[in-house]
BALUM-514570 format. One record per residue (C-alpha): residue in three letters; x, y, z. Coordinates in steps of 0.1 Angstrom, whole numbers, padded with zeros to 4 digits, always signed. Layout:
ALAXYZ
...
END
This chain:
UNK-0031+0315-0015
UNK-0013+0286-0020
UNK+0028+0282-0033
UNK+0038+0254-0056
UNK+0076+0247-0065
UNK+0086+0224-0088
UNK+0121+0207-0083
UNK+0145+0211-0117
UNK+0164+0176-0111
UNK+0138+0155-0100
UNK+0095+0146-0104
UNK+0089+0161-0069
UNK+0064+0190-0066
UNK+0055+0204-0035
UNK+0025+0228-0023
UNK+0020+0243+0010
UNK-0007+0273+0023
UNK+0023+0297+0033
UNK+0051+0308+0019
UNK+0075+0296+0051
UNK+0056+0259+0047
UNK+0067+0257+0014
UNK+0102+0265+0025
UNK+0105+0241+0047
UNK+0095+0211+0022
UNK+0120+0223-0003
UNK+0147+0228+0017
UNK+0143+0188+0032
UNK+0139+0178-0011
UNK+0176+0200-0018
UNK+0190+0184+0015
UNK+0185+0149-0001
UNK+0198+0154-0034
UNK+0231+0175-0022
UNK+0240+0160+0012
UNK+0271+0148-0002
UNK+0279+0185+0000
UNK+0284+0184+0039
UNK+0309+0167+0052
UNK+0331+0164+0084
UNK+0365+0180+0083
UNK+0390+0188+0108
UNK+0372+0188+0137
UNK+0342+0208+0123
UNK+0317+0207+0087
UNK+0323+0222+0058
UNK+0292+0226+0031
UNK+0295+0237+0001
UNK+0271+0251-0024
UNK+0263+0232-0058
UNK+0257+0263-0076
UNK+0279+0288-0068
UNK+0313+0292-0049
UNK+0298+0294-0013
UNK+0309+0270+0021
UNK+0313+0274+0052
UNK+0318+0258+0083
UNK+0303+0246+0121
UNK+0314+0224+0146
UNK+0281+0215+0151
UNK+0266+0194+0119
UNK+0232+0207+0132
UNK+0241+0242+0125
UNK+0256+0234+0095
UNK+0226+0216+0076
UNK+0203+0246+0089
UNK+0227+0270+0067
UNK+0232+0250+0038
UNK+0193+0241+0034
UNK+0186+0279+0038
UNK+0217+0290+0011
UNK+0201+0266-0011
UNK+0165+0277-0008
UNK+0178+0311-0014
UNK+0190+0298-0055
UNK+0157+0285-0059
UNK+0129+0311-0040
UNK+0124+0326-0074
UNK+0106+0295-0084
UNK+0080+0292-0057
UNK+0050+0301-0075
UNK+0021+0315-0057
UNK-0013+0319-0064
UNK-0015+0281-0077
UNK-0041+0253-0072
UNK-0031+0218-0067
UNK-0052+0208-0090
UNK-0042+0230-0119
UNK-0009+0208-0136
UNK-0047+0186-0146
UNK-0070+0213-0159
UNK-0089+0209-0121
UNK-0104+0183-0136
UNK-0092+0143-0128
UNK-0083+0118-0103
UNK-0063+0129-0068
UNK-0047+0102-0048
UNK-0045+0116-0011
UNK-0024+0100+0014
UNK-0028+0104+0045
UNK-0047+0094+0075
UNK-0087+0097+0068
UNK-0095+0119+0102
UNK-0061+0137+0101
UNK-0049+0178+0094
UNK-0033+0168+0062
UNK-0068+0148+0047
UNK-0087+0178+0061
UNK-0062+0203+0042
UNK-0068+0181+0010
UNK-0107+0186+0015
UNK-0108+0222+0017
UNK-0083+0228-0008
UNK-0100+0201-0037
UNK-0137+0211-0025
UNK-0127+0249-0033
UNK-0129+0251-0071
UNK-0164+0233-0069
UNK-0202+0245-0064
UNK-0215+0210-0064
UNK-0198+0189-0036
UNK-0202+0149-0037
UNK-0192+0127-0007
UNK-0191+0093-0005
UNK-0181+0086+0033
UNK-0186+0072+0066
UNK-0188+0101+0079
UNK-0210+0129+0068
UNK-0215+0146+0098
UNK-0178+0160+0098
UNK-0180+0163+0062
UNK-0206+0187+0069
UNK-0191+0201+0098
UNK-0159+0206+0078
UNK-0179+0229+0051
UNK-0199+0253+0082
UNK-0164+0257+0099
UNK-0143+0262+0068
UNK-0159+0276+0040
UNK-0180+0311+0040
UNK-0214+0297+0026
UNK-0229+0269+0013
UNK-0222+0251-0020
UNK-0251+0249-0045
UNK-0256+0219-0038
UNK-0240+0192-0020
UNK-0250+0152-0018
UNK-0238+0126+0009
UNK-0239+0092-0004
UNK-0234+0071+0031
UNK-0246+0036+0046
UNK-0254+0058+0075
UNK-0289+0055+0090
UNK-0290+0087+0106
UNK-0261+0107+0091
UNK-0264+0136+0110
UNK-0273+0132+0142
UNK-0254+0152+0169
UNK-0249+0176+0142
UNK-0252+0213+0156
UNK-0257+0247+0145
UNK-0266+0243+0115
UNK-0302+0240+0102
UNK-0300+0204+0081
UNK-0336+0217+0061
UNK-0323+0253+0052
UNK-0297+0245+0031
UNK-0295+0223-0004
UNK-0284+0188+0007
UNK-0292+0153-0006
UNK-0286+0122+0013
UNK-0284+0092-0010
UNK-0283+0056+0017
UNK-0267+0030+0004
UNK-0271-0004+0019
UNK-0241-0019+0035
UNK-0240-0052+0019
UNK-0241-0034-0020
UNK-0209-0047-0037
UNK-0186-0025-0059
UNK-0210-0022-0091
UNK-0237-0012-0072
UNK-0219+0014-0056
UNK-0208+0027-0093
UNK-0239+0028-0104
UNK-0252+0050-0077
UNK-0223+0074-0080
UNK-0230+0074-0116
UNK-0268+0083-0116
UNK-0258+0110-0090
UNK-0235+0124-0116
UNK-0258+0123-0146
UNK-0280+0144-0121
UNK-0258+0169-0118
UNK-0230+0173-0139
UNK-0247+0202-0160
UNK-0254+0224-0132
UNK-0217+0233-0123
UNK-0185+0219-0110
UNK-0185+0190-0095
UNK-0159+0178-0069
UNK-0163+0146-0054
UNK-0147+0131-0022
UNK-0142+0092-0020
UNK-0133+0087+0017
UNK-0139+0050+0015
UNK-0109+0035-0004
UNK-0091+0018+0023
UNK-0124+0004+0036
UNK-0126-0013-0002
UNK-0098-0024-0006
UNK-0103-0046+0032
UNK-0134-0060+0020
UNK-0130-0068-0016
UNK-0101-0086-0037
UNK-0075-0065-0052
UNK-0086-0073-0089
UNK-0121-0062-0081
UNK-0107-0030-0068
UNK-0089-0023-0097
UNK-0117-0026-0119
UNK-0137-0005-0103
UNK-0114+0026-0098
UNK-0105+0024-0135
UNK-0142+0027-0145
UNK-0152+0054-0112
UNK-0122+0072-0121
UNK-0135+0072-0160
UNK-0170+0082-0149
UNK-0157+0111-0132
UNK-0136+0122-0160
UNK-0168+0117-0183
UNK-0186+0147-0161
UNK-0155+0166-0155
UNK-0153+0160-0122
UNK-0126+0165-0097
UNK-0123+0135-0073
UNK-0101+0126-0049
UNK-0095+0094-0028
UNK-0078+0092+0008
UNK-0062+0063+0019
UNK-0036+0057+0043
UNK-0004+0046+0031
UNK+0005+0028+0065
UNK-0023+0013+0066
UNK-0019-0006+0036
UNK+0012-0029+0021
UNK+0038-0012+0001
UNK+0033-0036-0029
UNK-0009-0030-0029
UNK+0000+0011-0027
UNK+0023+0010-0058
UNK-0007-0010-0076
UNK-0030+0015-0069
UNK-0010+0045-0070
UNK-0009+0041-0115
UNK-0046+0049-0111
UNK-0050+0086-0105
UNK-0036+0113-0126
UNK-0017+0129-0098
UNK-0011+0113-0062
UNK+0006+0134-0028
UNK+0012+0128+0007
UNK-0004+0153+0028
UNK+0019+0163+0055
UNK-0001+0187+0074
UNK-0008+0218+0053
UNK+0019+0208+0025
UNK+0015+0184+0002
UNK+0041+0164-0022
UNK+0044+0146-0053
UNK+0074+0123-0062
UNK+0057+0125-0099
END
């Protein structure tokens, strides 16, 4: 289960795995369009409500904003939708622009939550062996089928309890010193190989790492024609990239990319648009 509200003033959207998650992240969005509506008088704070007739007030400002953020939520619970994939305002079909840090609860959130609509999973990482980790611990059986495109030589060793030749996995090497076409072209023939056999959702853990090594251009180039070959097999993929680990003006280049981008905070995740 999974709640989705939508604010009515502004572009944000927020999604969170419980209902009191969810809460929480709309109550901080109200707060910042309506705290004019608290202010210090005579010795104490007064809110009052932009929708109805309600204030009240506190002598302390912290008790105060804990009111006023829950009288708001209550106008605006009606419009928490459950029952609602991240994915669905784009047919679960598209580009997803995850920010957050790579190895973090939010990423990991993102993963299970994109993976979930799939039966084919693609992964092009550094790290398969808590990609596949990720999928024994979290999900109840295996996916039909699910490929690792890595430059690791041995990408699951130290892997345990699970046995690597039972279940329907391709490893696909790639050599380290491939530039950003070859790369493409792998992805793409792994696609073509199996974009009739189901749904395919595809991870690309490796966008920060390309956007170190090659100029900004380049990168460009290649996410508009990934992000097109994706499309062209109906794919769902998403990229993770940490936002402080790259400068504001590169983000906001790379942010016009992807159909939808949100900043996993934990379990919730939010879209300014």
């Amino acid at each position: 289960m999974v709640y989705r509200w939508r604010c009515p003033h502004c572009d944000f959207s927020s999604w969170a795995a419980s209902r009191e998650q969810a809460a929480e992240s709309v109550k901080s969005h109200l707060l910042s369009h309506y705290h004019g509506n608290i202010g210090q008088e005579d010795f104490s704070y007064r809110w009052s409500c932009p929708y109805c007739e309600a204030e009240n007030h506190h002598h302390e400002r912290d008790e105060a904003v804990t009111e006023f953020k829950d009288h708001l939520f209550d106008h605006v619970e009606p419009h928490l939708k459950p029952d609602v994939h991240l994915a669905d305002g784009i047919d679960r079909t598209g580009s997803i622009l995850v920010k957050a840090p790579l190895e973090s609860t939010g990423a990991n959130g993102a993963r299970i939550h994109l993976l979930t609509p799939a039966n084919i999973y693609i992964f092009v990482t550094r790290d398969p062996k808590q990609r596949i980790e990720l999928i024994r611990d979290q999900f109840a059986e295996w996916p039909a089928s699910t490929i690792v495109i890595t430059t690791k030589s041995q990408p699951f060793s130290g892997v345990d309890g699970i046995d690597l030749e039972t279940i329907p996995l391709e490893i696909v090497h790639l050599n380290k010193g491939l530039g950003l076409s070859s790369l493409g072209e792998t992805v793409s023939r792994v696609l073509s190989e199996h974009e009739s056999t189901g749904k395919i959702s595809l991870e690309f853990d490796i966008l920060s790492e390309i956007i170190k090594k090659f100029e900004v251009q380049d990168v460009l180039q290649f996410l508009r024609g990934f992000t097109a070959r994706c499309d062209r097999s109906d794919a769902l993929s998403h990229y993770y990239v940490n936002p402080k680990a790259q400068s504001e003006s590169v983000m906001n280049v790379f942010e016009q990319l992807f159909d939808l981008q949100v900043e996993a905070k934990g379990l919730v995740f939010e879209s300014e648009g």
